[in-house]
C-alpha positions as CSV (number, residue, x, y, z in Angstrom):
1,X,-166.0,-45.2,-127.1
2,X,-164.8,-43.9,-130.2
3,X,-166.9,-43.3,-132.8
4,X,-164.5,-44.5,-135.2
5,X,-163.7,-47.5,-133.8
6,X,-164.7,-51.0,-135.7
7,X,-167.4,-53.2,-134.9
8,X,-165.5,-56.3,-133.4
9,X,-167.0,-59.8,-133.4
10,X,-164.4,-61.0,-130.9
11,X,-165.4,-63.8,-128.5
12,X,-168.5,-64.5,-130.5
13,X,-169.0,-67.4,-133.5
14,X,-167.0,-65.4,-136.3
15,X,-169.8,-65.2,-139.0
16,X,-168.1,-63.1,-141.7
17,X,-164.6,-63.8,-143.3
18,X,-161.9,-61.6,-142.2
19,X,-164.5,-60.6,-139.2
20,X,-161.5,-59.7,-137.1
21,X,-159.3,-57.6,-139.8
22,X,-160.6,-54.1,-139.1
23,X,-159.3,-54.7,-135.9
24,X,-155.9,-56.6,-136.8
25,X,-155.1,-53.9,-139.2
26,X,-155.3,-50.9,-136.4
27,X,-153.0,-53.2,-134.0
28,X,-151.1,-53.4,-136.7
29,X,-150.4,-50.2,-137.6
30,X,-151.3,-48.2,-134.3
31,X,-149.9,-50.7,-131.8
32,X,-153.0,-50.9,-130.4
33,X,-157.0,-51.3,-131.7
34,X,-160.6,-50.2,-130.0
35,X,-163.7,-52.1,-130.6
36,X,-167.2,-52.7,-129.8
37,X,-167.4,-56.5,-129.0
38,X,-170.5,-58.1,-127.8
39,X,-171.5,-58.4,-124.2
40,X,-170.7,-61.8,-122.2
41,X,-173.9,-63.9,-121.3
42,X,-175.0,-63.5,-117.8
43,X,-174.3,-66.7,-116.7
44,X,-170.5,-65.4,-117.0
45,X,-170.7,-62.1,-115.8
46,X,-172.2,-63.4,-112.3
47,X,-168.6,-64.8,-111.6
48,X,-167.9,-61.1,-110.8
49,X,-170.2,-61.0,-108.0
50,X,-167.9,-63.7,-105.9
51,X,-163.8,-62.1,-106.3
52,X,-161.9,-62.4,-103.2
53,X,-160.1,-59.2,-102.0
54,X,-156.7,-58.3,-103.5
55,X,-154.8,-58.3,-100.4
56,X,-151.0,-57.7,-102.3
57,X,-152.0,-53.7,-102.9
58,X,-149.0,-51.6,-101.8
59,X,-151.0,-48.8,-101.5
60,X,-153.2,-49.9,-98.7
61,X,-156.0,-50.0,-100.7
62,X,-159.5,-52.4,-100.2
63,X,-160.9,-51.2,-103.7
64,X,-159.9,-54.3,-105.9
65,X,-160.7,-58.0,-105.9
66,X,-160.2,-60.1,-108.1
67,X,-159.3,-64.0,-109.1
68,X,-156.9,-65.1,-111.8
69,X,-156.1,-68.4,-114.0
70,X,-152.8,-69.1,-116.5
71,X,-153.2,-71.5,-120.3
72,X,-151.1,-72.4,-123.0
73,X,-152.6,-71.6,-126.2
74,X,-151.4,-72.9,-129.5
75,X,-153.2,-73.8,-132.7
76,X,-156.7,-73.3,-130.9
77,X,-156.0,-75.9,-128.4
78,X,-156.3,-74.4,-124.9
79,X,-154.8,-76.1,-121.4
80,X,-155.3,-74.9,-118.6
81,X,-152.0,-74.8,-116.5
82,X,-151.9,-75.4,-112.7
83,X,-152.3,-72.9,-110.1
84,X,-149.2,-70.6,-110.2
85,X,-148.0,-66.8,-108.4
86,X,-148.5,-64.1,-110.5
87,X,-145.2,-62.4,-110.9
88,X,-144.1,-58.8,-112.7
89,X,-141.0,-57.2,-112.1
90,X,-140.6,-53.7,-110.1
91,X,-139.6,-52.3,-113.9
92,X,-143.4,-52.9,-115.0
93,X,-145.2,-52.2,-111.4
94,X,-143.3,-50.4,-109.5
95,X,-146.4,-50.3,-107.0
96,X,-146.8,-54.4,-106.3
97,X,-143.8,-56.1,-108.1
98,X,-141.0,-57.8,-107.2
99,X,-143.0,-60.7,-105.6
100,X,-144.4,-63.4,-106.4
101,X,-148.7,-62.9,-105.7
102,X,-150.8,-65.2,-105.0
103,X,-154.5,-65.1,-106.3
104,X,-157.5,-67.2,-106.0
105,X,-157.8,-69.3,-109.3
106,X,-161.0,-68.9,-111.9
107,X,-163.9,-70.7,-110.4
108,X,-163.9,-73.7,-112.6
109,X,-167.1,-73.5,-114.5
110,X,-165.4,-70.0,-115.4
111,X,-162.0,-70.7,-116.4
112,X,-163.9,-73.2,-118.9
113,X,-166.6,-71.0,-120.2
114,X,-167.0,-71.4,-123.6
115,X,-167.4,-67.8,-124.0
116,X,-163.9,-67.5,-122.2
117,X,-162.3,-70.2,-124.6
118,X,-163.8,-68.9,-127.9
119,X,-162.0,-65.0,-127.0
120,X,-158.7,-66.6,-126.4
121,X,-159.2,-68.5,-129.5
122,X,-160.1,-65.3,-131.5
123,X,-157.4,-63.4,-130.0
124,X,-155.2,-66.1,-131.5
125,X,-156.4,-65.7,-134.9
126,X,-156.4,-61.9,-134.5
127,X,-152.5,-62.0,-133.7
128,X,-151.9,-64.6,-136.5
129,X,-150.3,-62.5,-139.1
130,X,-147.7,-60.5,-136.6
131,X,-147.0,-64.1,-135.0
132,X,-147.8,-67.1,-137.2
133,X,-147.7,-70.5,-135.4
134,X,-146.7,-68.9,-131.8
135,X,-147.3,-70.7,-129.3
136,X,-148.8,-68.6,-125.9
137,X,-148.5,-68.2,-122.3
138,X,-151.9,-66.7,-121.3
139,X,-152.8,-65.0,-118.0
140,X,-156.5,-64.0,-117.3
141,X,-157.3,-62.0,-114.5
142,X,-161.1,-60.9,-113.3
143,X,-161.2,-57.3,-111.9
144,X,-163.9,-55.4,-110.0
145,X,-163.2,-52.2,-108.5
146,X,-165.3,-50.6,-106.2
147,X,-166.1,-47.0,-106.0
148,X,-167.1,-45.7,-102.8
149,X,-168.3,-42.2,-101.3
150,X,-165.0,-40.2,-100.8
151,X,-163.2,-43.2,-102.0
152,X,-162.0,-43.6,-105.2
153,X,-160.8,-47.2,-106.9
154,X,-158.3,-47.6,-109.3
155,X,-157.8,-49.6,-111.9
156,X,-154.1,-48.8,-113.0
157,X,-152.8,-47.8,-109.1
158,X,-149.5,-48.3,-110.6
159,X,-149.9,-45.7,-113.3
160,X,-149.4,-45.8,-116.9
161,X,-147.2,-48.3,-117.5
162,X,-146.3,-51.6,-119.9
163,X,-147.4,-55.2,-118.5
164,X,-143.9,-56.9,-119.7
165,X,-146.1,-59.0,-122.1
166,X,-146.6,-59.1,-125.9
167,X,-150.3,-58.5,-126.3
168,X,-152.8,-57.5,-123.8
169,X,-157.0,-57.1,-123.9
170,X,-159.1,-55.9,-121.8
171,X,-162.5,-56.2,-121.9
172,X,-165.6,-54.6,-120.3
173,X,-167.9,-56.8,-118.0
174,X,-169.8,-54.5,-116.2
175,X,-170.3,-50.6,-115.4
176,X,-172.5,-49.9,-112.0
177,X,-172.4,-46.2,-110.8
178,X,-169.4,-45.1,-111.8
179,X,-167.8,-42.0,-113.7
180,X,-164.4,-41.9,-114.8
181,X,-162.6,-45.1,-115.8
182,X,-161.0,-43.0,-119.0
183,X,-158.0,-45.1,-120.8
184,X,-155.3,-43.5,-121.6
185,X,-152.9,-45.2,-124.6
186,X,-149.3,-43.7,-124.7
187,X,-146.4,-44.4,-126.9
188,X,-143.3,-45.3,-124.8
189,X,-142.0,-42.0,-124.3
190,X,-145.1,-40.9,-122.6
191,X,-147.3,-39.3,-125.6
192,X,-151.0,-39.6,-125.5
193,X,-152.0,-41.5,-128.3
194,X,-155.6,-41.8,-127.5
195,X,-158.2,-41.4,-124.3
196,X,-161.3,-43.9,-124.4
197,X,-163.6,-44.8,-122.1
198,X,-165.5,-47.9,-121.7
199,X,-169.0,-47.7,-121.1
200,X,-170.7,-50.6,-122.7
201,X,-170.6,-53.9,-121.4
202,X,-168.5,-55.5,-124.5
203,X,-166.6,-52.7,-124.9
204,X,-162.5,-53.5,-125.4
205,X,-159.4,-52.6,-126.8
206,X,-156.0,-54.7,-127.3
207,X,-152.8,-53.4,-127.2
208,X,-149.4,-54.2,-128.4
209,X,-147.2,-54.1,-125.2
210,X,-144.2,-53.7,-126.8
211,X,-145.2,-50.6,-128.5
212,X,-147.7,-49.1,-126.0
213,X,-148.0,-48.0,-122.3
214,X,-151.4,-47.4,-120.4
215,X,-153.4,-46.6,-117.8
216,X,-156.8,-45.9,-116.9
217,X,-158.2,-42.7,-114.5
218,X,-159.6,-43.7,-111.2
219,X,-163.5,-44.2,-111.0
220,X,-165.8,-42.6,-108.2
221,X,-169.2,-43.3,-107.7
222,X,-171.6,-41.2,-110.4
223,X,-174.3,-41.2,-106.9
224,X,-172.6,-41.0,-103.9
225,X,-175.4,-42.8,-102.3
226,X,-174.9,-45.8,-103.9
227,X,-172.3,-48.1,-104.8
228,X,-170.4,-48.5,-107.8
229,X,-168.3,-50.7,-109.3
230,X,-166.0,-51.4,-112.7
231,X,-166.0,-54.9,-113.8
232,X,-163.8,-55.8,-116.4
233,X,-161.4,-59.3,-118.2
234,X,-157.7,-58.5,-119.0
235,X,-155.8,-61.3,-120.9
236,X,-152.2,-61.0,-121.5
237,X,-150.5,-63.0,-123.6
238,X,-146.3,-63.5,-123.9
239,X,-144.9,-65.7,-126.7
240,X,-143.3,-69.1,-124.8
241,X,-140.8,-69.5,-128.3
């Protein structure tokens, strides 16, 4: 991580006043903000060790699984919406758009964590002052990929790219065995606007999609005799007005 980056109290009980503002203030200004945040409770983290396959990879590849769920979020009131295809053009992923993707849903003791609830509730304050009173169309998506010997996972196979969203955060579950996993945050004509990696369970960064593209290296096992495996949350969020 960045050394500079602010300490984050996002997805915890906010205990300080303007707790979030370091971070609003660099999204903000930078279109897109790195924190430390705290790690998720284990019994959160073990709905990582049961995602399903992602069998829409263009690519071939058996690296990813995953599971995914869609709320509406306005004013902290969060609903859960009914199982739906997750859908991006071939503009944003030219690798696995331009159909409609079916995932397994959030186990349901997961999709209403309170842990869960209280980031996309802290997400909503954190984007208050660019959009007061929006109302949100969430998608959260659980990702592990695996790093095998002589195989390498990746997190981004579409490259760096935009996610046709508004916001986006991504958040680090879990780091087993693996080197590389290194962000890359671009303005839109391609221009490396900052490399971080990370490492610590907690760990995120949110971006402004409209002003930002990214992508993340692939990751390879740091022993080859053992497994590895990147675990992480992304949450995008569009504007529904």
């Amino acid at each position: 991580m960045d050394s500079t980056s602010p300490v984050c109290t996002l997805a915890e009980e906010r205990r300080e006043t303007g707790g979030l503002l370091p971070l609003e203030n660099a999204l903000a200004r930078d279109g897109y903000a790195i924190a430390r945040g705290a790690p998720f409770p284990p019994d959160f983290t073990e709905f990582w060790n049961d995602l399903p396959l992602d069998t829409f990879m263009a690519d071939g590849g058996r690296y990813r699984r995953r599971r995914y769920a869609t709320f509406a979020l306005e004013a902290g009131t969060i609903t859960p919406r009914p199982a739906e295809p997750h859908y991006q053009s071939l503009a944003y992923n030219p690798l696995n758009g331009g159909i409609a993707r079916h995932f397994a849903p959030f186990a349901p003791d997961a999709a209403a964590h309170p842990r869960l609830l209280g980031l996309l509730r802290d997400a909503e304050a954190l984007f208050a002052r660019s959009a007061p009173g929006a109302r949100w169309h969430v998608e959260a998506h659980q990702f592990r990929i695996l790093a095998g010997s002589g195989n390498a996972g990746q997190p981004t196979p579409e490259g760096l790219h935009r996610d046709g969203v508004d916001r986006v955060l991504v958040q680090l579950v879990a780091r087993q065995n693996v080197a590389g996993g290194v962000t890359r945050i671009t303005d839109l004509e391609g221009g490396t606007l900052n490399r971080t990696t990370l490492t610590m369970p907690g760990d995120l960064y949110v971006l402004d999609d409209r002003r930002v593209m990214h992508e993340v290296s692939p990751v390879r096992p740091a022993d080859p005799a053992r497994p590895g495996w990147r675990d992480v949350l992304v949450v995008t969020f569009r504007r529904r007005d």
